[in-house]
Structures are given as C-alpha cells and as structure tokens.
PLY file of the C-alpha trace (Angstrom):
ply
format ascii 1.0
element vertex 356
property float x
property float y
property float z
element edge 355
property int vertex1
property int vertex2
end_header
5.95 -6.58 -1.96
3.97 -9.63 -1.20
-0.03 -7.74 -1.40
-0.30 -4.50 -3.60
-3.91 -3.00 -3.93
-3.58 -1.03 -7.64
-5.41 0.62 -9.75
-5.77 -1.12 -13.50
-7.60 -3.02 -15.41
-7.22 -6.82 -14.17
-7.41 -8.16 -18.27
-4.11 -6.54 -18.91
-2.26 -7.41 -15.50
0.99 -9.31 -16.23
0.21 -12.47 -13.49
0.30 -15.93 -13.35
-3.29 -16.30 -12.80
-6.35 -14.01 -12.82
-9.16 -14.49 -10.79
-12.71 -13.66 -12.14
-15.72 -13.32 -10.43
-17.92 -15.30 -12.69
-21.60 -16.96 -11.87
-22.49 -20.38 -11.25
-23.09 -21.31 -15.13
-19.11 -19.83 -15.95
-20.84 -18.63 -19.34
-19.99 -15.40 -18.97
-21.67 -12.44 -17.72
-21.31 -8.59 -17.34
-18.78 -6.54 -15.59
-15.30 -8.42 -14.71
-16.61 -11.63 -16.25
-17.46 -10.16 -19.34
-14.89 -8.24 -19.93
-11.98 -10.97 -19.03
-14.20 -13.35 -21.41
-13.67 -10.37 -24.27
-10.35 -9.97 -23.54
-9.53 -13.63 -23.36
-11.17 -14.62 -26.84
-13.82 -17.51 -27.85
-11.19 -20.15 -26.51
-12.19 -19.24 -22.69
-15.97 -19.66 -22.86
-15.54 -23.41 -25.10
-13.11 -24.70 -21.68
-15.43 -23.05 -19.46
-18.19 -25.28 -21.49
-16.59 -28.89 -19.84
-16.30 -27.87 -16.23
-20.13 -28.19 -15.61
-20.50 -24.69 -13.57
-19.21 -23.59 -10.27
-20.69 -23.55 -6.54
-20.55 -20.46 -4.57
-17.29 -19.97 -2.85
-15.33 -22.71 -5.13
-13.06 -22.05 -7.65
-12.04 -23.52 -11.03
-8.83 -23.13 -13.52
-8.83 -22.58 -17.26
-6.16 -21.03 -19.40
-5.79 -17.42 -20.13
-5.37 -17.81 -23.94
-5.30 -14.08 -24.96
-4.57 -12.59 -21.65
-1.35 -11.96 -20.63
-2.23 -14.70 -17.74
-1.14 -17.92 -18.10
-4.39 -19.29 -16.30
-7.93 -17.60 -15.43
-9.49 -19.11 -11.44
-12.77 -18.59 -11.74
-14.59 -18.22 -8.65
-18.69 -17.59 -8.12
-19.06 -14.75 -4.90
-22.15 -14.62 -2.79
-25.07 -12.44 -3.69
-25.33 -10.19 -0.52
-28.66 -10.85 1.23
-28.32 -8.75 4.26
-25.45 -10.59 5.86
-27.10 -13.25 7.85
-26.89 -15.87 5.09
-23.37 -16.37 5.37
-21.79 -14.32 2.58
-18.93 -14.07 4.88
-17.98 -17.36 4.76
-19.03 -17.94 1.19
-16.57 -14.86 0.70
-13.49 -16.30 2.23
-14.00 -19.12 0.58
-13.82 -17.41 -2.49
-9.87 -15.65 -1.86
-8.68 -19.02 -0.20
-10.43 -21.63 -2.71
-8.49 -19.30 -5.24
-5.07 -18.76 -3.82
-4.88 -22.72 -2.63
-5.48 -23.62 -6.53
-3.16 -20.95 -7.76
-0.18 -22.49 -5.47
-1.51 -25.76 -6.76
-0.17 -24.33 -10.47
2.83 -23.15 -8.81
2.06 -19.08 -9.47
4.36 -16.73 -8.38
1.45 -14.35 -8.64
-1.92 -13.71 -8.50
-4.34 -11.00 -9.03
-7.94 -10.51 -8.22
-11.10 -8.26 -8.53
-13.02 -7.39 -5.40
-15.21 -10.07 -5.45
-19.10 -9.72 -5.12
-18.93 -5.77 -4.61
-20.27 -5.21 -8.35
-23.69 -5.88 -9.21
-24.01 -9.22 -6.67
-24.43 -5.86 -4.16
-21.81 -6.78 -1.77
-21.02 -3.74 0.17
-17.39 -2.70 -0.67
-16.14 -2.39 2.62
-16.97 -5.06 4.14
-16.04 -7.07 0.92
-12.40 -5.47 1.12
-12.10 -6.39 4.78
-12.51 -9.94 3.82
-10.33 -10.30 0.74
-7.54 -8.37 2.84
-8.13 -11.27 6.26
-7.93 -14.12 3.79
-5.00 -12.25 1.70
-3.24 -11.83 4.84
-3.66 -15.19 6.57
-2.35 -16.71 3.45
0.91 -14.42 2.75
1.44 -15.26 6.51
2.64 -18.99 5.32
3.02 -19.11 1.54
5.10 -17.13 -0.34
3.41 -15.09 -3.59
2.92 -11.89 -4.95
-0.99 -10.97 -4.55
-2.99 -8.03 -6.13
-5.58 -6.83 -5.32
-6.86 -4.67 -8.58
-9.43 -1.81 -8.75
-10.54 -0.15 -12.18
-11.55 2.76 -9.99
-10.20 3.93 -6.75
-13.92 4.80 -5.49
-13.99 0.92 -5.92
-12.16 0.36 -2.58
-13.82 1.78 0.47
-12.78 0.91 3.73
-13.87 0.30 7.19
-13.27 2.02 10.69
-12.56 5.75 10.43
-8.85 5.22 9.64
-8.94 7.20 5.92
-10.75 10.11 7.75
-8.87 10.44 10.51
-5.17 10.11 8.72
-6.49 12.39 6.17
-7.25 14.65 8.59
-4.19 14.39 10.44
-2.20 15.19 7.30
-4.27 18.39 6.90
-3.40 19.36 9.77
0.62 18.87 9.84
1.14 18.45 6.41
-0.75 21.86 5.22
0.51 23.64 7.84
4.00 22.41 7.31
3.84 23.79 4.12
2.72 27.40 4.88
5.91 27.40 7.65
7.99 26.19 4.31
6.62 28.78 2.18
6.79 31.73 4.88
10.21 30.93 5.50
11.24 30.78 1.91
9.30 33.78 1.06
11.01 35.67 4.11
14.51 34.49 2.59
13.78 36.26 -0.97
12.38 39.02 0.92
15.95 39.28 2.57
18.23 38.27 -0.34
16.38 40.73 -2.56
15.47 43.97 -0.20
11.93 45.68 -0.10
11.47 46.55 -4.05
10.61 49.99 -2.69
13.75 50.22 -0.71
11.81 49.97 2.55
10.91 46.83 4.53
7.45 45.39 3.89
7.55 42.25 7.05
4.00 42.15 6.11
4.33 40.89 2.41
5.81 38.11 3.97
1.83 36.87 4.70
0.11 37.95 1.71
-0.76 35.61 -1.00
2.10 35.20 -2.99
1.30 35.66 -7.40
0.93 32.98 -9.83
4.71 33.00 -10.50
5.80 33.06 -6.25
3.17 29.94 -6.34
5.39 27.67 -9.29
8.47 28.94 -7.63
7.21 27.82 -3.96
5.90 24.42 -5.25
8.86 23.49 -6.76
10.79 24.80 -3.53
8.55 22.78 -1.39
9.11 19.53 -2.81
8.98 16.44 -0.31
12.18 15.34 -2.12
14.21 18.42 -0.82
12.31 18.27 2.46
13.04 15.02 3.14
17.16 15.30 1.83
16.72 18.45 4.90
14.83 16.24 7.41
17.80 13.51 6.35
20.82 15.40 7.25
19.09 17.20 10.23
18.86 13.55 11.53
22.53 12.30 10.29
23.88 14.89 12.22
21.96 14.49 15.58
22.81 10.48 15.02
26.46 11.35 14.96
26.46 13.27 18.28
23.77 10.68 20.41
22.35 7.10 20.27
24.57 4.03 19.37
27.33 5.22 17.36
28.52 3.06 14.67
25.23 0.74 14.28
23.63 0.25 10.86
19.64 -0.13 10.11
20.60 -4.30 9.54
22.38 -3.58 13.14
18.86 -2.17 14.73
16.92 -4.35 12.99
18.53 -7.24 14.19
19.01 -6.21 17.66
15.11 -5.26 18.06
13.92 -8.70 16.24
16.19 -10.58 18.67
15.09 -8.50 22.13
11.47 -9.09 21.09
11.51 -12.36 19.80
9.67 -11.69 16.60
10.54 -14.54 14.52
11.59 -13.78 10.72
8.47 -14.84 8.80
6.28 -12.97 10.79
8.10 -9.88 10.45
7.83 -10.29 6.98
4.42 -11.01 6.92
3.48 -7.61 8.70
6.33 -5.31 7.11
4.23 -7.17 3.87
7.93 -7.51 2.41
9.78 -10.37 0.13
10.41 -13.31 2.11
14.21 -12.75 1.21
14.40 -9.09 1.93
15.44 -10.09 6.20
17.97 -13.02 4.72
19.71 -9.82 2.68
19.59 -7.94 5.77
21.37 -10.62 8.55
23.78 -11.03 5.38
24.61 -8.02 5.08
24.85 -5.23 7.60
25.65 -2.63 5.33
22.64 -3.15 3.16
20.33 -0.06 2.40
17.16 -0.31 1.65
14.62 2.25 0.26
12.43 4.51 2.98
9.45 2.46 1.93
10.96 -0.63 3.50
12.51 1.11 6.81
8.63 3.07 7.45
7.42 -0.64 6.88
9.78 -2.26 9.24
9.10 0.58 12.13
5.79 -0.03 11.46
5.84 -4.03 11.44
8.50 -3.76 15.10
5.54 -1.69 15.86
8.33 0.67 17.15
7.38 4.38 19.24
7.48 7.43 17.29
11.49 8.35 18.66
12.88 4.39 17.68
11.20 4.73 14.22
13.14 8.25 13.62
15.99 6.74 14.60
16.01 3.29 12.49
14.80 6.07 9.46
17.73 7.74 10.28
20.37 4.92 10.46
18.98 3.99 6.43
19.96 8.23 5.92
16.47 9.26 5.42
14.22 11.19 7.93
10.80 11.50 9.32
9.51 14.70 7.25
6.28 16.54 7.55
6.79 17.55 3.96
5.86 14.23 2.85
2.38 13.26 3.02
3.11 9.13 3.57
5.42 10.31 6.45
2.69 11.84 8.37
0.39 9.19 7.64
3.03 7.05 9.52
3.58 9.25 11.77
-0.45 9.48 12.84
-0.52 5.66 12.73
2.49 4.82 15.11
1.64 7.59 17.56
-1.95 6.38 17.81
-0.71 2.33 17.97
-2.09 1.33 14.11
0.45 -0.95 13.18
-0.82 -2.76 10.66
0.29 -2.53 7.26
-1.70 -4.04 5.46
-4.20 -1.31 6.56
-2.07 1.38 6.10
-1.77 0.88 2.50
-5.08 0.75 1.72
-5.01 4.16 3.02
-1.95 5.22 1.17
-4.16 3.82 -2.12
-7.17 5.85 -1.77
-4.73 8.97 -1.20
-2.89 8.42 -3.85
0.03 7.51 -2.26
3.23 4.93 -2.57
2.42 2.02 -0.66
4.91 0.57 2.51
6.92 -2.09 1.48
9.66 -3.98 -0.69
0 1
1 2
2 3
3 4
4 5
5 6
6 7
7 8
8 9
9 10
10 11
11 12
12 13
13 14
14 15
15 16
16 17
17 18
18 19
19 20
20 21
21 22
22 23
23 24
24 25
25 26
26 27
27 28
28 29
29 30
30 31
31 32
32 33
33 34
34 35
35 36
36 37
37 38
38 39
39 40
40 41
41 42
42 43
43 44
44 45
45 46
46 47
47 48
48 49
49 50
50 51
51 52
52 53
53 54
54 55
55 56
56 57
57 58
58 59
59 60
60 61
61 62
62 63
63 64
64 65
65 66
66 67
67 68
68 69
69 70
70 71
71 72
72 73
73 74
74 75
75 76
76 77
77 78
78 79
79 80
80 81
81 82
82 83
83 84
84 85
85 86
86 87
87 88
88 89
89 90
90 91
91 92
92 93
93 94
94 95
95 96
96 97
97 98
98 99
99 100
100 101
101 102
102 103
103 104
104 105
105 106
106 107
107 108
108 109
109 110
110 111
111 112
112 113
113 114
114 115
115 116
116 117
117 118
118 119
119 120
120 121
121 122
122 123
123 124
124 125
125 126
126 127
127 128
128 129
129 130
130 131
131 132
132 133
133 134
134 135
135 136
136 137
137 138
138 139
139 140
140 141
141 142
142 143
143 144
144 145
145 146
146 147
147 148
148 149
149 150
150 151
151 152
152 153
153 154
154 155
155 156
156 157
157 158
158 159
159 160
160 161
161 162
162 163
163 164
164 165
165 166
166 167
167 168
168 169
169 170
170 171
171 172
172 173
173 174
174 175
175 176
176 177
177 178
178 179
179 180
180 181
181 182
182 183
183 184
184 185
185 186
186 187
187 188
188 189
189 190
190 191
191 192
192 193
193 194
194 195
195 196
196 197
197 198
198 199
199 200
200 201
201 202
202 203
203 204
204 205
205 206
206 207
207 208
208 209
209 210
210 211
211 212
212 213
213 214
214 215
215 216
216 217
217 218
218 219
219 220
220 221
221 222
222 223
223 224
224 225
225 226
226 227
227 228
228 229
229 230
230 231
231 232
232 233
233 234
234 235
235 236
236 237
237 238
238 239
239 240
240 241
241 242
242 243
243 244
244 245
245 246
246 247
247 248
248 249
249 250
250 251
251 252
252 253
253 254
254 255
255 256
256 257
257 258
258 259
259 260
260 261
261 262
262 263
263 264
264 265
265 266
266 267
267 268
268 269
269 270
270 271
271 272
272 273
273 274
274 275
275 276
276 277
277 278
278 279
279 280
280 281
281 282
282 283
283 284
284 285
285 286
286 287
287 288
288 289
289 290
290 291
291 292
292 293
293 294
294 295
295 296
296 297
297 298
298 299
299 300
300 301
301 302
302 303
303 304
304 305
305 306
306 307
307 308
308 309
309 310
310 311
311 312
312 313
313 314
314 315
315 316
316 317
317 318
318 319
319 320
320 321
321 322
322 323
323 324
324 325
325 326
326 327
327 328
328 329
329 330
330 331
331 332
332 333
333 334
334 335
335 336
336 337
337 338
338 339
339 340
340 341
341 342
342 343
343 344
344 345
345 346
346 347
347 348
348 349
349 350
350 351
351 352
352 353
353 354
354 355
C-alpha cells in the first residue's frame, strides 16, 4: 500500500531513503539521529561535515553508506514552544521538504520517524496528525511507498476519540460475539457427547469452561473459520438476491462510474497501488484480498448493506469474529471513512492495516 505506519527500527528499514530528524548543526545527536549516525558508520557524519547545517523545516540528502538505504534526508523539526510559534508549519515543512527531495532521487520509497515528538517535546498527537495531512496530500498526486516507522507503538498517539470509541465498539460486539460462539459450541459437545452423568446439565452450558474447554474453544473460535462461515452465509444469500452474475471489478466499476469518483482519487483514499484499479477495469474476474475490498467500501464510502455485499461478491464476509471487521463496521455505520485514519487505529490495536 502506498502509507504503512509500522513498528521497527527505521536503521534497518529496507527503503530508498531514510529520513532523520537531526538538529541544525547535522553533527549528530541522541535518539533517531544518533542512532542512524551509529548505524550508518563514520562516512555519514564526514558528508554531513560539507553541507554547512540545516534550517528548521528544510531538508538535506547524504548517502546511507551502511544502512540498507541508499540515501539518508535529513530534516531539523521544530522545538515545540506551546504552539503559537508556528511549529505547525515548520512541521509540514519538514514531511514535504523531505518527500519533494526524495522524488527528486527518484525513490520508490521512503520512510520516516515521527518528527519532533522525541526530546524537541512535540506532542505526539498532534505531531502524527501532521505527518499523516502532509503524507496524504502528497500520495494524493505522486506515486511512492511511504512509512511511517515507530520503535514503540506507545510512540503513536492519536487525536479525536476514534481509538476509544472503536475499541470500545469491538468490546462490545466482538466479546460478546465470542461468548454466543463459545455457548453454541459448548451446547454442541454437550449434545454430541450426553450429560457425563447420563442426565442433562442445560446449565453447564454457562459455567466457565476448564483450562482444556478454553484451548479447545480458542482454536474453535478462530476469525479464520468465522469468517469462511460469515463467507458462505453471504455466497448463498448473493445467489438467491441482488444482481446475479456481477463480480467485485463489476460493482466497483459500476459505483465509481454512478458517483463520478475519478480513479486516482479512489486510490488515494482506498491508500492502494496506483495500478491495483487498472488490474481491476482489466480484468473483471480479478480477486483481491479482504484487505483491499474493506478498503474500497471504505474509500466508495459505501452504507453498511453495499459494503456486505461488494465483501461478498470478492467471497468473503462481514464477520463479528474478526476484530478489523468490526472496526469497519463501527467506522462505516458512524460515516468515518477515512483510511488513512482507520489504520492508525488498526496499528495501535495490533491489527492488519486496510489496503493493497
């Protein structure tokens, strides 16, 4: 996909270019600096010697000698004074000073740190929100694969109440999905195997099942076998209602055309490859994986009912038994279409990001 937020460490990320948050002098310094100066060798602070420093917000190139980076950006961040100094602007600045000189060098990718929210005090947030604007707005027009990389996920914090409430809302379904699941598959031993006692016991159904019930239940309650359930539940209600015969690269299609979206900025929201929709006009029969349909319901910001059904037309489902479903789920019901957003989400829950 286009922008991935992951969790590594940015010296051993196999880019084009890395971007370091360095200071004005480019001498080297502690946290991200330092360690991409160790990592790079002796070679990286000599170049860094003949470019005479760096302004705040400007970037400059060097090579990326022992890194697995063909080229280092280095770019200075603002030190956060309250906010009403412009650290905004110096910010931006920062992510589109960077990206402009990395399609200068012709990268096909580019990773970076999230600048300023170390020890310059930025607050992490607010920092993310503007990396993922300027990460965004450039991906809209320019075609590269962008990281975003955090050695920690308590690195990324995000703004809104969007985390709290979709964590909450997969609490709610998701939990109590699985305590249906369970009770159901506990009530089918109960009635493949008889009361051990020869009697019926209904209410062992509801007590907590032992160690061993638990391993047997987890592996029972997998999202994988929900979801193959959820799947055929919906390839058979497809085969008796809606349009019979159309593919996913049919529905796509039809609801691109009757909305007028054009192509790249489809792309740009389902934060797929630029040739992904080119595969899809070109072939009709073409199946992609669920990650890619959830990103295109999401990106034809379609209702709950259209997204089942384009799921469905791939031959997956909409399953509470996966957690990323119902995060979907609570974002398209409540109109939060953007992906982008979303997947910083998915990333602090641990989960697989939307996209190609």
């Amino acid at each position: 996909m286009p922008f991935e937020i992951v969790k590594n460490d940015i010296t051993r990320m196999r880019v084009d270019a890395i971007v370091n948050a360095a200071n004005n002098s480019l001498l080297g310094g502690g946290g991200v600096d330092g360690a991409i100066h160790r990592a790079a060798g002796p070679q990286l602070l000599e170049e860094c010697r003949t470019l005479g420093g760096c302004a705040t917000g400007e970037a400059k190139l060097t090579r990326g000698y022992n890194l697995p980076s063909k080229f280092v950006i280095h770019t200075v961040g603002p030190i956060w004074r309250g906010g009403s100094e412009g650290e905004a602007v110096q910010l931006a600045a920062c992510y589109r000073n960077s990206l402009a000189l990395a399609k200068g060098q012709g990268c096909d990718s580019v990773a970076f740190p999230l600048i300023s929210a170390g020890a310059y005090g930025y607050p992490k947030a607010q920092a993310l929100q503007v990396a993922l604007d300027e990460i965004t707005r450039f991906l809209s027009e320019n075609d590269m694969m962008v990281y975003l990389v955090a050695y920690t996920r308590d690195a990324i914090e995000l703004t809104g109440g969007l985390l709290d409430e979709v964590a909450a809302y997969i609490d709610d379904v998701y939990v109590q999905e699985r305590l249906d699941f369970d009770r159901t598959a506990r009530r089918s031993q109960y009635l493949r195997d008889g009361s051990p006692r020869g009697t019926p016991d209904p209410g062992s159904l509801f007590r907590r099942p032992h160690r061993e019930d638990n391993a047997r239940n987890e592996t029972v309650f997998s999202e994988a076998n929900v979801e193959r359930l959820t799947a055929m539940q919906g390839e058979t209600k497809d085969a008796t209602q809606g349009r019979r015969g159309e593919t996913f690269a049919d529905m796509v299609v039809r609801i691109l055309e009757g909305k007028g979206i054009a192509d790249r900025e489809c792309i740009s929201r389902a934060n797929v490859d630029r040739r992904l929709l080119g595969k899809i006009r070109n072939n009709m029969d073409y199946k992609p994986s669920k990650q890619t349909v959830l990103a295109f319901a999401m990106a034809l910001e379609l209702p709950l009912e259209e997204a089942r059904e384009l799921l469905t037309k791939a031959g997956y489902g909409l399953s509470h038994g996966s957690r990323t479903d119902v995060a979907v789920e609570y974002c398209i019901t409540t109109g939060h279409y953007d992906v982008t957003a979303l997947n910083a989400v998915l990333f602090k829950l641990k989960l697989q990001p939307l996209g190609y």
